[in-house]
C-alpha positions as CSV (number, residue, x, y, z in Angstrom):
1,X,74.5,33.7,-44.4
2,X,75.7,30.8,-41.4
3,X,73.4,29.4,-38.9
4,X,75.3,28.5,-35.5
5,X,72.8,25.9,-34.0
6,X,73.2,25.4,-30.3
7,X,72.6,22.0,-28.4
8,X,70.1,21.2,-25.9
9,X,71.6,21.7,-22.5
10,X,71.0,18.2,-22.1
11,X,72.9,16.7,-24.6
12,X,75.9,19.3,-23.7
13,X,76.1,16.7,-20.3
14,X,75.9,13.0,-21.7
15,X,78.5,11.1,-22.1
16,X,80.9,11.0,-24.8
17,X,79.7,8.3,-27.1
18,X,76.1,9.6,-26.5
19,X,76.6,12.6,-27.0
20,X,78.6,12.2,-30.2
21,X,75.5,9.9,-31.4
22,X,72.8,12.7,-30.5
23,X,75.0,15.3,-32.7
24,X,75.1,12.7,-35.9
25,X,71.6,12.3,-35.5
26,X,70.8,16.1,-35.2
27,X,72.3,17.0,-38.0
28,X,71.3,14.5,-40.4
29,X,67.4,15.5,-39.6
30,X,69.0,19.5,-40.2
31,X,70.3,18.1,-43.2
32,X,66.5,17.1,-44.7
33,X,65.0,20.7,-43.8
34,X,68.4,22.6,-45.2
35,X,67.8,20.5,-48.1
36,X,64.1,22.0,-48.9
37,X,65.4,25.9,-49.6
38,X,69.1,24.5,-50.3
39,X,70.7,21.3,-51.3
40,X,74.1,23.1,-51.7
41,X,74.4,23.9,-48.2
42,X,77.4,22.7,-45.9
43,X,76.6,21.5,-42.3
44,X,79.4,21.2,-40.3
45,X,79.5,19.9,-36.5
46,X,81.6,20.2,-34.1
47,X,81.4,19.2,-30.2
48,X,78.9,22.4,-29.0
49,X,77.3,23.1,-31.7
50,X,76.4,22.3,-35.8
51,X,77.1,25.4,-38.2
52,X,75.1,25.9,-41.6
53,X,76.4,27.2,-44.6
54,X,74.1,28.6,-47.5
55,X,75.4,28.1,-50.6
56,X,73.3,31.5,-51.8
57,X,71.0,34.3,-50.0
58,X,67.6,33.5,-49.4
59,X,64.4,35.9,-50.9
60,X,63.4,37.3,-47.3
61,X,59.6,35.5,-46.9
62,X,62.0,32.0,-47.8
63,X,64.9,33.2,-45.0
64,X,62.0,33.8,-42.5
65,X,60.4,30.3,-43.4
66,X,63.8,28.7,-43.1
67,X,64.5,29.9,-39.8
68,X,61.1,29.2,-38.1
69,X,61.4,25.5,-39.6
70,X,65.0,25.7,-37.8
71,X,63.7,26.2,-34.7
72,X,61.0,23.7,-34.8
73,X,63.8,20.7,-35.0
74,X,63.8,18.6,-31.9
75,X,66.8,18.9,-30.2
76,X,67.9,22.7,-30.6
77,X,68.9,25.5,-27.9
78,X,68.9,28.1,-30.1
79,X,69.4,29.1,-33.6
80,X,71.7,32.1,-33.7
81,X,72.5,33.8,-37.6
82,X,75.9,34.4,-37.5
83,X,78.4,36.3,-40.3
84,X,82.1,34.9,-40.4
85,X,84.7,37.2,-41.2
86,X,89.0,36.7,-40.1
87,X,89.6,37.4,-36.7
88,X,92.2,40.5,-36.6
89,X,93.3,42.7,-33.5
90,X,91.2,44.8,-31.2
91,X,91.1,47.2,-33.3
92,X,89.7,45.6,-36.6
93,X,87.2,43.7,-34.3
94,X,85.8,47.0,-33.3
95,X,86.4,48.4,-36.5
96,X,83.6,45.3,-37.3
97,X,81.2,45.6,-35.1
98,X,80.6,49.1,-33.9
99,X,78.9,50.5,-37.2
100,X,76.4,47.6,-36.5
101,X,76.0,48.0,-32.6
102,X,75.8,51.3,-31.9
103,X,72.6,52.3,-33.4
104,X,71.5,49.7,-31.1
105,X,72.3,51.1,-28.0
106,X,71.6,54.6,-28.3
107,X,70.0,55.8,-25.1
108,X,69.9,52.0,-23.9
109,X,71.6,49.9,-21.2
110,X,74.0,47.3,-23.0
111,X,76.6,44.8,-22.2
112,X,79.0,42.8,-24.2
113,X,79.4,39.2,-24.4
114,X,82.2,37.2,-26.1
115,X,82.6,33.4,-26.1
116,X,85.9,32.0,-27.8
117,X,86.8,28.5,-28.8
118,X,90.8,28.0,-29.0
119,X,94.0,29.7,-28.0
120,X,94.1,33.3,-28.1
121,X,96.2,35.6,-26.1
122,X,93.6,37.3,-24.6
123,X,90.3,36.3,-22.5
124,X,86.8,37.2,-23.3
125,X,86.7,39.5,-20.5
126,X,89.8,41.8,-22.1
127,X,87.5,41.8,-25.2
128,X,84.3,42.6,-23.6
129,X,85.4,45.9,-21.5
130,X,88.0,47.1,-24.6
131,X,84.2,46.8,-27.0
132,X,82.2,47.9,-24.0
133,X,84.3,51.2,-23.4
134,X,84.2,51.9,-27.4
135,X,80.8,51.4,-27.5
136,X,80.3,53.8,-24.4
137,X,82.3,56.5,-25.8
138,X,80.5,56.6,-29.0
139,X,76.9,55.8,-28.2
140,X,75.2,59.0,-27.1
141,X,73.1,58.0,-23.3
142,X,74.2,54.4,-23.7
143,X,75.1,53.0,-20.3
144,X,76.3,49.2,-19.1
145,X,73.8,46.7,-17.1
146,X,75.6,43.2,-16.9
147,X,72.5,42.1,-15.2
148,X,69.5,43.4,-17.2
149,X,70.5,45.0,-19.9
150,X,68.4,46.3,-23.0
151,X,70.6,44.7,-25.3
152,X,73.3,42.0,-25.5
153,X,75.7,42.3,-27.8
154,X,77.3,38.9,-29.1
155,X,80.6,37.7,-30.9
156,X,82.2,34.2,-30.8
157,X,85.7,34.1,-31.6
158,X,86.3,30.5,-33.0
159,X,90.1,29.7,-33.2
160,X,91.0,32.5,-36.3
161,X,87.3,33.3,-37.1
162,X,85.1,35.9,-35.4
163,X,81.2,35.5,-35.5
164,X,78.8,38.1,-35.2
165,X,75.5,37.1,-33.9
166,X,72.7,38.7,-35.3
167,X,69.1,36.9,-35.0
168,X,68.4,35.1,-32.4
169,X,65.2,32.0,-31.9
170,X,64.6,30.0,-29.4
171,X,65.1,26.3,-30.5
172,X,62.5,23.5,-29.3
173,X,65.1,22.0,-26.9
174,X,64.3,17.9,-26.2
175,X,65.9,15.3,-28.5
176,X,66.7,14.8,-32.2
177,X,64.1,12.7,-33.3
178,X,65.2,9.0,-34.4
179,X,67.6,8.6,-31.1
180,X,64.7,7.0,-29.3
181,X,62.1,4.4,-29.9
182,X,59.3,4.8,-31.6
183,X,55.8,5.6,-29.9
184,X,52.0,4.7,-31.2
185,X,49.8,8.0,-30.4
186,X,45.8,7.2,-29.7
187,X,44.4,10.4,-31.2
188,X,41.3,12.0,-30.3
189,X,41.1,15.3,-31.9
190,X,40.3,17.1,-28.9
191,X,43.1,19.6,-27.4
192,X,44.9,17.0,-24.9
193,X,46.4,14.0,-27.6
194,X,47.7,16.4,-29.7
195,X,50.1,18.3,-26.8
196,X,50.8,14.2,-25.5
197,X,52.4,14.1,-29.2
198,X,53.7,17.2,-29.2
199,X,55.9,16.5,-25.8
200,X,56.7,12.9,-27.4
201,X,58.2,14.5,-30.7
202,X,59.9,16.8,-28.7
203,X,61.7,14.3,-26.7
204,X,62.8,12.6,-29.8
205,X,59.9,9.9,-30.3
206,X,59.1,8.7,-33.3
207,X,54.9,9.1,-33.2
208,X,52.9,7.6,-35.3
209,X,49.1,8.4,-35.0
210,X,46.5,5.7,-33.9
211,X,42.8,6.8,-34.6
212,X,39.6,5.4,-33.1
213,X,36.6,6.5,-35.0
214,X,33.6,7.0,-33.4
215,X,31.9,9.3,-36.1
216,X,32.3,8.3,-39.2
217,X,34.6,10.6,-41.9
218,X,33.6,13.9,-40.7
219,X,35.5,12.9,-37.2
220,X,38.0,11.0,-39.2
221,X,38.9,14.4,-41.7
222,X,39.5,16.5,-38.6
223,X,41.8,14.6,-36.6
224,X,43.8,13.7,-39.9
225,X,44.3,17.2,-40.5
226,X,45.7,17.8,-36.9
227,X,47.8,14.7,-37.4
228,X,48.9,15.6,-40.5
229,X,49.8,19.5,-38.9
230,X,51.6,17.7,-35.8
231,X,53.7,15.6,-38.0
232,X,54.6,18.5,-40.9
233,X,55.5,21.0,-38.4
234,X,57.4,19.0,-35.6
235,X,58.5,15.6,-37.3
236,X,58.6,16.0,-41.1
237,X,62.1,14.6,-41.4
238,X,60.8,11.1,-40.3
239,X,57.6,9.8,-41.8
240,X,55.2,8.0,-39.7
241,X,51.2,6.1,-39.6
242,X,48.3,7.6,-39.4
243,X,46.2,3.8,-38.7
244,X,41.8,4.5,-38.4
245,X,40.0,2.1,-37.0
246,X,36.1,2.0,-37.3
247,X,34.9,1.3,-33.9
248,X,31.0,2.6,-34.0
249,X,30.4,-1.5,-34.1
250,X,32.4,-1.7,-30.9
251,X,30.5,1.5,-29.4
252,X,27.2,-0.4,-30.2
253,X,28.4,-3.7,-28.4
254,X,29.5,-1.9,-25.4
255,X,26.1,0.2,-25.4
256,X,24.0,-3.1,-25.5
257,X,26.3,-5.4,-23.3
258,X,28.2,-3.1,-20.4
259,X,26.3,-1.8,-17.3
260,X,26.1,1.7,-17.8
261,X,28.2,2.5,-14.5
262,X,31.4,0.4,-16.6
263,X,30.9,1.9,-20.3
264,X,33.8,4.6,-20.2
265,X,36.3,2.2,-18.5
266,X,35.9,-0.6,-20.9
267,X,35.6,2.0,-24.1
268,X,39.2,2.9,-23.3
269,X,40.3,-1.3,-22.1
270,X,39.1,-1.9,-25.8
271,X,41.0,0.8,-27.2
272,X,44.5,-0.2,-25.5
273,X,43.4,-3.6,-27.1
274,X,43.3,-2.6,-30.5
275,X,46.9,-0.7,-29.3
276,X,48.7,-3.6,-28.4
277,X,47.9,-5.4,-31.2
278,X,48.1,-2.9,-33.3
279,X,51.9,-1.9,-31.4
280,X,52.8,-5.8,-31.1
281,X,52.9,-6.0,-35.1
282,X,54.6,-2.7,-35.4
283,X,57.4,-3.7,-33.0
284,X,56.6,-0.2,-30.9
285,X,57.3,-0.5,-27.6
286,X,55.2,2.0,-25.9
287,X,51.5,4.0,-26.1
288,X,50.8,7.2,-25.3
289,X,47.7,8.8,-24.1
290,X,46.3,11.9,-23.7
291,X,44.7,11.3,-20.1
292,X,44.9,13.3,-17.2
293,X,44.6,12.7,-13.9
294,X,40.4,13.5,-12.5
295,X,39.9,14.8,-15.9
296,X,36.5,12.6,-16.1
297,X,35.8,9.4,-14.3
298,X,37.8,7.5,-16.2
299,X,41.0,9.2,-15.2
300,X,40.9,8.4,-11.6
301,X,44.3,6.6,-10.8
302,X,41.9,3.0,-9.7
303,X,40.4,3.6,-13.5
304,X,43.4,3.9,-15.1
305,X,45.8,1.3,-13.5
306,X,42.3,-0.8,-14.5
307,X,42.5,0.1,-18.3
308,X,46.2,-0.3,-18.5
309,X,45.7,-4.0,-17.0
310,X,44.9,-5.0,-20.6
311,X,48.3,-4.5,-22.0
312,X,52.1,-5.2,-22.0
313,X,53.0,-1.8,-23.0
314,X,54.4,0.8,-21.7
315,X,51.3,3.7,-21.0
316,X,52.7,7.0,-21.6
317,X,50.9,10.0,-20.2
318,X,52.8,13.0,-20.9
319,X,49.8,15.5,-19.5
320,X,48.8,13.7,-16.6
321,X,49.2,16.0,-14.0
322,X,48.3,19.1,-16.0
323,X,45.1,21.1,-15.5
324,X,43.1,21.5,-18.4
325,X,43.9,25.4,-19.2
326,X,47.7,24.1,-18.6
327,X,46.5,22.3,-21.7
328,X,44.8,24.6,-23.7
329,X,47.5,27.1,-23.7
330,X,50.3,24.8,-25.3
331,X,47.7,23.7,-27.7
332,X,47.9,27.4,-28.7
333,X,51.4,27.9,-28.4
334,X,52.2,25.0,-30.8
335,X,49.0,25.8,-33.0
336,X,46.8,22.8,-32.5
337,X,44.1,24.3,-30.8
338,X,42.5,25.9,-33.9
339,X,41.7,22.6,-35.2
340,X,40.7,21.1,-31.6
341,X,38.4,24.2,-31.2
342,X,36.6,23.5,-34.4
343,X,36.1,20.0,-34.0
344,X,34.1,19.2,-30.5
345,X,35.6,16.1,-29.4
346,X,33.2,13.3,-29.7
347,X,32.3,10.7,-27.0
348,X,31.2,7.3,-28.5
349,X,29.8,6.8,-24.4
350,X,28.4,8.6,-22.5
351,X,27.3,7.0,-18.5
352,X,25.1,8.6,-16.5
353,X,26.5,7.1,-13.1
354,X,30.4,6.9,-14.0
355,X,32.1,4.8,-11.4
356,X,35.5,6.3,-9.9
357,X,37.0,3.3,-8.6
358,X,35.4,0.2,-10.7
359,X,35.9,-3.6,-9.3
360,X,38.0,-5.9,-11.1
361,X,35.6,-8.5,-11.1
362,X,33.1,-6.9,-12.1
363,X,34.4,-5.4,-14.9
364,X,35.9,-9.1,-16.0
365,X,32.0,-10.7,-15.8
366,X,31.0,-7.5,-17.7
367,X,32.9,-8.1,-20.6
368,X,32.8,-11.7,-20.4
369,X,29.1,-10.8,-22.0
370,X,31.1,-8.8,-24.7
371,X,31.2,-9.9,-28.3
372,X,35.1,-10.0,-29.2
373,X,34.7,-10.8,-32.8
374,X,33.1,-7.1,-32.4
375,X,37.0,-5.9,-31.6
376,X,38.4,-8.1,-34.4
377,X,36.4,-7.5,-37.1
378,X,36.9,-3.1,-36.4
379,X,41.0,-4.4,-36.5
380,X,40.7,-6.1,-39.4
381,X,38.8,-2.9,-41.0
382,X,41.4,-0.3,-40.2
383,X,43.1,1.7,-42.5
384,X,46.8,2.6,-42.6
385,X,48.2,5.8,-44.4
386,X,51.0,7.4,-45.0
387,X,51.7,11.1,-43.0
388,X,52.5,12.8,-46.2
389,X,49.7,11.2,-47.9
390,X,47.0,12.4,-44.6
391,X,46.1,15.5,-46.3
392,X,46.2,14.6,-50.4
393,X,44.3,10.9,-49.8
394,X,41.9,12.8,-48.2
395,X,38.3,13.0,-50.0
396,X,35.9,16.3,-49.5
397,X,33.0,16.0,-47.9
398,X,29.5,15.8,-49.1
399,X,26.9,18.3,-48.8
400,X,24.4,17.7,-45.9
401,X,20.7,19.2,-45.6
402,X,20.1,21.2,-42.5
403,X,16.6,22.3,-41.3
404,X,16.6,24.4,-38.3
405,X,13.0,24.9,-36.2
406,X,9.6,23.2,-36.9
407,X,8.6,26.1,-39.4
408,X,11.7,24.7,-41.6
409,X,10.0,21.0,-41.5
410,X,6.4,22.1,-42.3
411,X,8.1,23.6,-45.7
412,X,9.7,20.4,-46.7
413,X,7.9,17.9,-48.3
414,X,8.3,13.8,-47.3
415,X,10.1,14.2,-44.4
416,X,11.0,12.1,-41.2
417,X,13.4,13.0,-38.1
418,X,14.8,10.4,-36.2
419,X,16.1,11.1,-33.0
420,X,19.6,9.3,-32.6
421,X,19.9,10.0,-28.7
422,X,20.8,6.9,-26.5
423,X,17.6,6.1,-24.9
424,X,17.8,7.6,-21.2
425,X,18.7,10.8,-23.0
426,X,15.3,10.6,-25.2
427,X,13.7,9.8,-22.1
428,X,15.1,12.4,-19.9
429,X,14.1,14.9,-22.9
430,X,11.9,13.9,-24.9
431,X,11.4,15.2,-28.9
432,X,7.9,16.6,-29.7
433,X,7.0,16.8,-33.2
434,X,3.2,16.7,-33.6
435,X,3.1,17.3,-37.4
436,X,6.0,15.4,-38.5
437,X,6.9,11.4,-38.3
438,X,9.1,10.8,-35.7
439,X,11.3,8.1,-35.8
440,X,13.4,6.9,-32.6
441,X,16.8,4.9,-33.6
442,X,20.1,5.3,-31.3
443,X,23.2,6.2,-32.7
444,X,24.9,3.3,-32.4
445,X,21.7,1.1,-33.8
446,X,21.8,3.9,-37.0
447,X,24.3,2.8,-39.3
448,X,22.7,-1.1,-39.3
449,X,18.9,0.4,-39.7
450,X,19.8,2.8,-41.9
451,X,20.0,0.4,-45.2
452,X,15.8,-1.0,-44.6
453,X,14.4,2.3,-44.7
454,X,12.6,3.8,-47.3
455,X,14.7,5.6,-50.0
456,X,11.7,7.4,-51.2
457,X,11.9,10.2,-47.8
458,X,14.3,12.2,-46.4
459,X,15.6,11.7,-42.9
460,X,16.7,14.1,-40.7
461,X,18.9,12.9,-37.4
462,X,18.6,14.7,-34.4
463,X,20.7,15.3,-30.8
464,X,21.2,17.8,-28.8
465,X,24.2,19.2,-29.8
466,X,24.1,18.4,-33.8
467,X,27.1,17.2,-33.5
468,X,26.4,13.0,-33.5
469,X,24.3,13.9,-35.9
470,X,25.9,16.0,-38.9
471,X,28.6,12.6,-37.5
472,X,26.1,9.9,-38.6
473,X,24.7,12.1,-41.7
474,X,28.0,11.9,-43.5
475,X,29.1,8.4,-42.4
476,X,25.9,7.6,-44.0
477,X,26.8,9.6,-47.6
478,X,29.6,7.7,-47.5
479,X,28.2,5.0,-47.8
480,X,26.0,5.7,-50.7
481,X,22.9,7.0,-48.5
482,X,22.7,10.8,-49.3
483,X,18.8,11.0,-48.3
484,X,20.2,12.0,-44.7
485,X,20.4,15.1,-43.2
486,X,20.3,17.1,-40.2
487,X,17.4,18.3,-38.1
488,X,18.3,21.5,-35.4
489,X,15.4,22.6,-32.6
């Protein structure tokens, strides 16, 4: 079985020595996934198009693999399987085709197409109407539609070869991957980073994953499994960074230092600081974000000329004009949604009175009060791996106790719920538990507290959602603490 891969329109129209550079690079990346089901495949390339050889048939669940992973290789039209066979006359080309075609058309509308590369002395248009009129006489109700037909038939004739198409898939279209710089990708886990990678890949950025956490390894698992998904399905002929940095200590700083009305501006100008250092080392030239215009308060274009004042990179935002279904549905076309829909997104901030349009100097005096060697010491802490390493350096998770109602309490022996709510949340609605200790400690206060209490009780954290909570539970485990749990009204 061949392969005829077709080019990106765009590449088709660069110029010479570009275009001759984006076809090298094309099929040397074909050249790693060919290599997974054969290594004894030929590749050949020419100016329109790269053609793959198999050196033997593949089982049909390994064919059907093959060709998907074809078609997900930045850079690609289409992937067309073609069989070779010498060209001959008329006659033996019909002889060819027609056992193949016309149980296709029965009853159907149909036209012929026929592209040739070479000298021949005949057109594509003599070729067409002699195989269109054989096809008519011997296909019962068949009839020709050169505008919407039910089926196309294809051939190329190349110089003293005729190919016949048979499958056909869409490619991904964009750029190989490699022919442009690299990119550093601030993950979130939610459904709009992983679609701002996606459209990076797909235009031939190299994207390595940058990871804030803001909920210990629970958050952490999640969005290194959709990193780790992004990268095997889209990228996996280049291997890339997946860098996490702990930032709860840099959520608690913010919490105790930044007017409420600033917090989710200068959550995001301490992110792009951590980026540009991270970036500056890395020698990547760019950023990329998942932000899009009046999303939240944040994303107002004053807001986010305001966050990107903190670095020298380039800001890419490939969703920022897209509306949030927009979103949604190309996360479910490329398959990242599942994990986003199973992993709420988690906000280390939340303000009650967001500001749209914040004032430079004001938000300089704010973090004027902010403790940088907070920033430092989360870059120092962060963790690099390896994207073929996301999923197999990734530990399990512990068990964690869940009690749901007050009944469930009353039943459990030496037990205390602490509610881990920022403050105006507790205050706005408050926790009644009459017959059990109740324990107030915020989120961001948890992890410091934690170690002074009591080993001989179990704690139970509580929010609204459960969410921050199961968060904190297991960031606790981790660290050795496994007498925390999780408490549900």
């Amino acid at each position: 079985m061949n392969y005829l891969i077709k080019l990106f329109p765009e590449i088709t129209i660069k110029s010479k020595s570009a275009r001759k550079n984006l076809i090298k690079c094309l099929r040397r990346n074909l050249r790693k996934v060919v290599d997974d089901y054969d290594r004894e495949a030929r590749l050949s390339a020419s100016w329109d198009a790269i053609e793959i050889a198999l050196s033997q048939p593949l089982a049909a669940e390994a064919l059907a693999e093959f060709e998907a992973a074809l078609g997900r290789v930045p850079g690609i039209h289409e992937v067309l399987a073609v069989e070779n066979s010498p060209l001959g006359d008329f006659e033996a080309i019909a002889e060819r085709v027609l056992p193949l075609w016309l149980p296709r058309i029965a009853g159907k509308s149909f036209r012929v197409r026929v592209k040739r590369k070479g000298k021949h002395d005949f057109t594509s248009a003599d070729l067409e109407r002699y195989l269109g009129g054989k096809l008519l006489a011997g296909a019962e109700g068949a009839r020709v539609d050169l505008s919407r037909p039910e089926e196309t038939l294809a051939l190329e004739v190349n110089r003293e070869r005729l190919q016949l198409i048979g499958r056909r898939r869409p490619g991904l279209g964009g750029y190989p991957l490699g022919t442009q710089e690299s990119a550093l990708v601030l993950m979130s886990g939610g459904y709009d980073s992983p679609v701002a990678a996606y459209r990076m890949m797909r235009r031939g950025v190299k994207s390595h994953f940058l990871f804030f956490n803001l909920g210990g390894p629970a958050h952490e698992q999640g969005v290194r499994a959709i990193s780790h998904y992004l990268w095997q399905r889209y990228s996996p002929t280049h291997k890339v960074n997946f860098l996490s940095v702990p930032f709860e200590g840099v959520v608690k700083e913010i919490l105790t230092t930044i007017p409420d009305h600033l917090m989710g501006v200068v959550l995001k100008r301490m992110m792009l600081r951590v980026a540009e250092r991270v970036a500056a080392r890395a020698r990547i030239p760019a950023l990329v974000t998942g932000e899009a215009i009046a999303q939240v308060s944040s994303q107002s274009l004053h807001n986010l000329a305001m966050i990107d004042g903190v670095t020298e990179r380039l800001v890419l935002r490939p969703v920022v004009a897209d509306d949030k279904q927009t979103i949604i549905d190309e996360a479910r076309h490329i398959g990242t949604a599942a994990f986003s829909e199973s992993m709420p997104e988690y906000c280390g901030v939340i303000s009650n009175r967001p500001s749209l349009k914040v004032k430079r100097g004001e938000l300089e005096e704010a973090e004027a009060a902010f403790d940088f060697t907070v920033l430092d010491a989360a870059l120092a802490a962060a963790t690099r791996t390896r994207s073929d390493r996301l999923i197999a350096d990734q530990a399990s998770l512990p068990e964690i106790t869940t009690l749901d109602g007050e009944a469930a309490l009353a039943e459990a022996p030496r037990i205390s719920v602490i509610d881990i709510r920022h403050p105006d949340e507790r205050e706005a609605t408050p926790l009644s538990l009459p017959d059990t200790e109740l324990l107030a400690i915020p989120f961001y206060e948890l992890q410091e507290r934690a170690q002074a209490l009591p080993r001989d009780r179990h704690y139970l954290l509580y929010c609204d959602q459960g969410v921050m909570s199961r968060m904190q539970a297991l960031h606790l485990a981790d660290q050795g603490l496994d007498h925390f749990g999780v408490y549900r009204r």
